[in-house]
mmCIF file of the C-alpha atoms, coordinates in Angstrom:
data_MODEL
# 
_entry.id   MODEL 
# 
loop_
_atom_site.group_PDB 
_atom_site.id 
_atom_site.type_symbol 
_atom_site.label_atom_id 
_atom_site.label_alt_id 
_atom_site.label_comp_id 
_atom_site.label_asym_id 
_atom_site.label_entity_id 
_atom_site.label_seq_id 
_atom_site.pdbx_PDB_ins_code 
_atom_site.Cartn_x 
_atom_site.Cartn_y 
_atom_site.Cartn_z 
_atom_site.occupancy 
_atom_site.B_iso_or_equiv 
_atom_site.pdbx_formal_charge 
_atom_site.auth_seq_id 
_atom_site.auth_comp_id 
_atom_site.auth_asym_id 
_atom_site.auth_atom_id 
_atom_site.pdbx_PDB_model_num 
ATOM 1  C CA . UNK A 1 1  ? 0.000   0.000  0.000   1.00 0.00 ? 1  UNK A CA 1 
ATOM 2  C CA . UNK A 1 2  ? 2.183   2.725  -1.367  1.00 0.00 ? 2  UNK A CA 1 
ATOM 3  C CA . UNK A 1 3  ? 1.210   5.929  -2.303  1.00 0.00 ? 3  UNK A CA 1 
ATOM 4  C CA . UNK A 1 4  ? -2.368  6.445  -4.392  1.00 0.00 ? 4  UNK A CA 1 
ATOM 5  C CA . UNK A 1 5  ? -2.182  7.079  -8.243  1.00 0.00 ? 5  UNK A CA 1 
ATOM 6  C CA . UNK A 1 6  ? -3.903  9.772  -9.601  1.00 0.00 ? 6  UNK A CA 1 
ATOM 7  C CA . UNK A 1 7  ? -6.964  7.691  -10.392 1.00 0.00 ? 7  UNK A CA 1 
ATOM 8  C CA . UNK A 1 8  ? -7.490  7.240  -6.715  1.00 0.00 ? 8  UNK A CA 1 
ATOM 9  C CA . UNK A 1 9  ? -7.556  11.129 -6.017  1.00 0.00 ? 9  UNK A CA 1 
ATOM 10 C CA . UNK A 1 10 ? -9.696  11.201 -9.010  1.00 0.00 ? 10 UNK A CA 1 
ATOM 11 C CA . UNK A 1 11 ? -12.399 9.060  -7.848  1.00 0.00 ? 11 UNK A CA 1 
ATOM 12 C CA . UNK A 1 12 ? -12.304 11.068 -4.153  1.00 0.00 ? 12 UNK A CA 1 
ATOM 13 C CA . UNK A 1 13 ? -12.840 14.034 -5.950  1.00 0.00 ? 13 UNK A CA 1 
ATOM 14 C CA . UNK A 1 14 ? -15.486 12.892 -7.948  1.00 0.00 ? 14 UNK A CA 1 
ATOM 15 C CA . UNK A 1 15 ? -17.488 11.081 -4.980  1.00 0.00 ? 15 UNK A CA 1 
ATOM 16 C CA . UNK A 1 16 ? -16.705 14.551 -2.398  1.00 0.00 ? 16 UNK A CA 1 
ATOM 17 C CA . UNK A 1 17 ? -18.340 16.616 -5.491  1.00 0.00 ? 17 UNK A CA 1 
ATOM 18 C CA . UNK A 1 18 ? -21.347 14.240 -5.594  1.00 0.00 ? 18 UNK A CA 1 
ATOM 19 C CA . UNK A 1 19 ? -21.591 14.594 -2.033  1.00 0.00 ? 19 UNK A CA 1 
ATOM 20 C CA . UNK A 1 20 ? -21.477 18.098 -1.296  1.00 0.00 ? 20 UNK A CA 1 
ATOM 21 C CA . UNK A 1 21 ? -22.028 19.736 -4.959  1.00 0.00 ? 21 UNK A CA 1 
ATOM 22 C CA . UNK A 1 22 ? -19.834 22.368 -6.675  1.00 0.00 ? 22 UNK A CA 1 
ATOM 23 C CA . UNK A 1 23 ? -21.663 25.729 -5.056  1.00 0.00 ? 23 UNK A CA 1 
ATOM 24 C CA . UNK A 1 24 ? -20.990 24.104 -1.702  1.00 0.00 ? 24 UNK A CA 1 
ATOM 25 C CA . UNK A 1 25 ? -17.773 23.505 -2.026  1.00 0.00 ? 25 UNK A CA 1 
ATOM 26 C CA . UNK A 1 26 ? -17.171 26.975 -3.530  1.00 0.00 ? 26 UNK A CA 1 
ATOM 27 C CA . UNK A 1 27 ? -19.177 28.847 -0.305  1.00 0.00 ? 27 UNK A CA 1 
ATOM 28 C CA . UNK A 1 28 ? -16.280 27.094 1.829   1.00 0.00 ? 28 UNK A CA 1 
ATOM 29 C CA . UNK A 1 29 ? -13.417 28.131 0.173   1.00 0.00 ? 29 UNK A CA 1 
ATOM 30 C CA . UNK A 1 30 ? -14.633 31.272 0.251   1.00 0.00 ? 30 UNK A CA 1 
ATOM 31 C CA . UNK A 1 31 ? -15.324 31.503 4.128   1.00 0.00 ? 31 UNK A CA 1 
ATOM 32 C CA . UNK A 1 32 ? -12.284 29.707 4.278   1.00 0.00 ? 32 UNK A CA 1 
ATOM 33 C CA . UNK A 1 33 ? -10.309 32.626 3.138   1.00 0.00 ? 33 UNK A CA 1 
ATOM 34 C CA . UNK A 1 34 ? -12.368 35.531 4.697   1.00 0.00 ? 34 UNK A CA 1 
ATOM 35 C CA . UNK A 1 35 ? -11.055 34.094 7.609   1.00 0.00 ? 35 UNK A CA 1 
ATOM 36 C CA . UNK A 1 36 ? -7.867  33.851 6.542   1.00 0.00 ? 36 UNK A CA 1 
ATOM 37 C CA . UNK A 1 37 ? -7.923  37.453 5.766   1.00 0.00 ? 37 UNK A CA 1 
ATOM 38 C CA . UNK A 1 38 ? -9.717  38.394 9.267   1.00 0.00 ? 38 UNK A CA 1 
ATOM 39 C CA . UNK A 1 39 ? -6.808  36.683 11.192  1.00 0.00 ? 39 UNK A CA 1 
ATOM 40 C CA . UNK A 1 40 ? -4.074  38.789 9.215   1.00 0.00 ? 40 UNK A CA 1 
ATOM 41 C CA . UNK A 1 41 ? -6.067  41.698 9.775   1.00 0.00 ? 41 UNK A CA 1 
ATOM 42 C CA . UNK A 1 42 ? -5.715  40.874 13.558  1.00 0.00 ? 42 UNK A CA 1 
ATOM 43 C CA . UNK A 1 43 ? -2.020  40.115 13.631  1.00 0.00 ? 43 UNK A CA 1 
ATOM 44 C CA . UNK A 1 44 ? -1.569  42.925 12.007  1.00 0.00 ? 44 UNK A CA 1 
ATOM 45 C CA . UNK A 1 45 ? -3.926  45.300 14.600  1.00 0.00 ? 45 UNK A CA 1 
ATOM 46 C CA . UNK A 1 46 ? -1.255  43.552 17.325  1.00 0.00 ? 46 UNK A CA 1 
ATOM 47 C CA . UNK A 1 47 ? 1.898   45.108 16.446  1.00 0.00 ? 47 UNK A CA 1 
ATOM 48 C CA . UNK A 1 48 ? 2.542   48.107 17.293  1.00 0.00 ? 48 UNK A CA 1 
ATOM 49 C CA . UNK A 1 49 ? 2.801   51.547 15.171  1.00 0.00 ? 49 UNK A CA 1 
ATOM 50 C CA . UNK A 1 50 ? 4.735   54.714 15.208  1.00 0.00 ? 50 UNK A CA 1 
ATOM 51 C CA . UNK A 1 51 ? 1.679   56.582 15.461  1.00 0.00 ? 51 UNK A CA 1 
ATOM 52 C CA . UNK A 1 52 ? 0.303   54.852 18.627  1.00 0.00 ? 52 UNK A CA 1 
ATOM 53 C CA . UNK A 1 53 ? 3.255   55.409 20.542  1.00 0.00 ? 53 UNK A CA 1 
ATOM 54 C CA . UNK A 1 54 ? 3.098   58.919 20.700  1.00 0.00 ? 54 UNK A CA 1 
ATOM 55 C CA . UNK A 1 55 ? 1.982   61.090 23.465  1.00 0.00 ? 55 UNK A CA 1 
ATOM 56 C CA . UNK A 1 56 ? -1.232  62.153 23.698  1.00 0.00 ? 56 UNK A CA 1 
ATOM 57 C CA . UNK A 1 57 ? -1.151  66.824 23.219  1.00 0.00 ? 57 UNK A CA 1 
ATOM 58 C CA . UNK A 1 58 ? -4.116  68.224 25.292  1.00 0.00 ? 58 UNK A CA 1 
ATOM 59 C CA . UNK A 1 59 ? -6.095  71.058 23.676  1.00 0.00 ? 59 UNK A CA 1 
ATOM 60 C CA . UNK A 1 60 ? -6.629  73.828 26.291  1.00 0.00 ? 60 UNK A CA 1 
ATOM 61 C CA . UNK A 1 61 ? -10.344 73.178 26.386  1.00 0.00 ? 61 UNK A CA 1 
ATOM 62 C CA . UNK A 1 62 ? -9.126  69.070 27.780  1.00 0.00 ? 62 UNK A CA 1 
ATOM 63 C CA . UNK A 1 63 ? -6.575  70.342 30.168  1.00 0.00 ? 63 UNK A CA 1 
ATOM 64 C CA . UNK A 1 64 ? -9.310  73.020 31.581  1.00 0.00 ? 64 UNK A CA 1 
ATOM 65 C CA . UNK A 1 65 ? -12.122 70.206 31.292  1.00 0.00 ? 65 UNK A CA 1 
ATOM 66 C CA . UNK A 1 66 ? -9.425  68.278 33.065  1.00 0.00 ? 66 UNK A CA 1 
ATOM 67 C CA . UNK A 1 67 ? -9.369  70.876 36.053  1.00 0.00 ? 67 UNK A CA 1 
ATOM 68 C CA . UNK A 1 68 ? -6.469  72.037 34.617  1.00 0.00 ? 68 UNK A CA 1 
ATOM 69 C CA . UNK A 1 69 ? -4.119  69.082 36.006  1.00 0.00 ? 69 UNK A CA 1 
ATOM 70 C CA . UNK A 1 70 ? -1.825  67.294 32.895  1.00 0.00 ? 70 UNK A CA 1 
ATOM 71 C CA . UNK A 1 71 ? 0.651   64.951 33.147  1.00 0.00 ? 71 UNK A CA 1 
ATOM 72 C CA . UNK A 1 72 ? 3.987   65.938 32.568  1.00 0.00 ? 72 UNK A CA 1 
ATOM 73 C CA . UNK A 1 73 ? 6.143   63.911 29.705  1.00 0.00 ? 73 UNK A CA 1 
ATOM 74 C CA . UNK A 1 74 ? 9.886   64.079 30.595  1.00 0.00 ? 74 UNK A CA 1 
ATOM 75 C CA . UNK A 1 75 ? 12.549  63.668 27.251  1.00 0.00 ? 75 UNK A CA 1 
ATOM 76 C CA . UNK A 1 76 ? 15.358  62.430 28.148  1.00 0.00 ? 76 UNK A CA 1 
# 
């Protein structure tokens, strides 16, 4: 019992698209790869950017909302 030959495969396919039908099939590759795309969407969210790093500047109307109390940002 080596490997199959191609007819083997052949046959599988055939009797998996008798089974389920061609629009079936085609509905779950397609869900298959929006959630492909959803988890490199998320891994992507995950890492970090330049722009989220920054420090947030008050406007005068937050820091007086604020009762005029800020935290101070020391550069070093």
């Amino acid at each position: 019992m080596g490997s199959f030959s191609i007819w083997h495969w052949l046959v599988v396919l055939a009797i998996v698209l008798l089974l389920f039908g061609t629009g079936r099939i085609s509905n779950l590759m397609g869900d298959l790869a929006k959630g492909v795309k959803a988890f490199k969407k998320g891994l992507a969210e995950d890492e970090p950017t330049p722009d989220t790093e920054k420090p947030k500047v008050l406007s005068s109307e937050e820091i007086a909302a604020s009762g005029g109390k800020k935290d101070e940002v020391h550069h070093h």
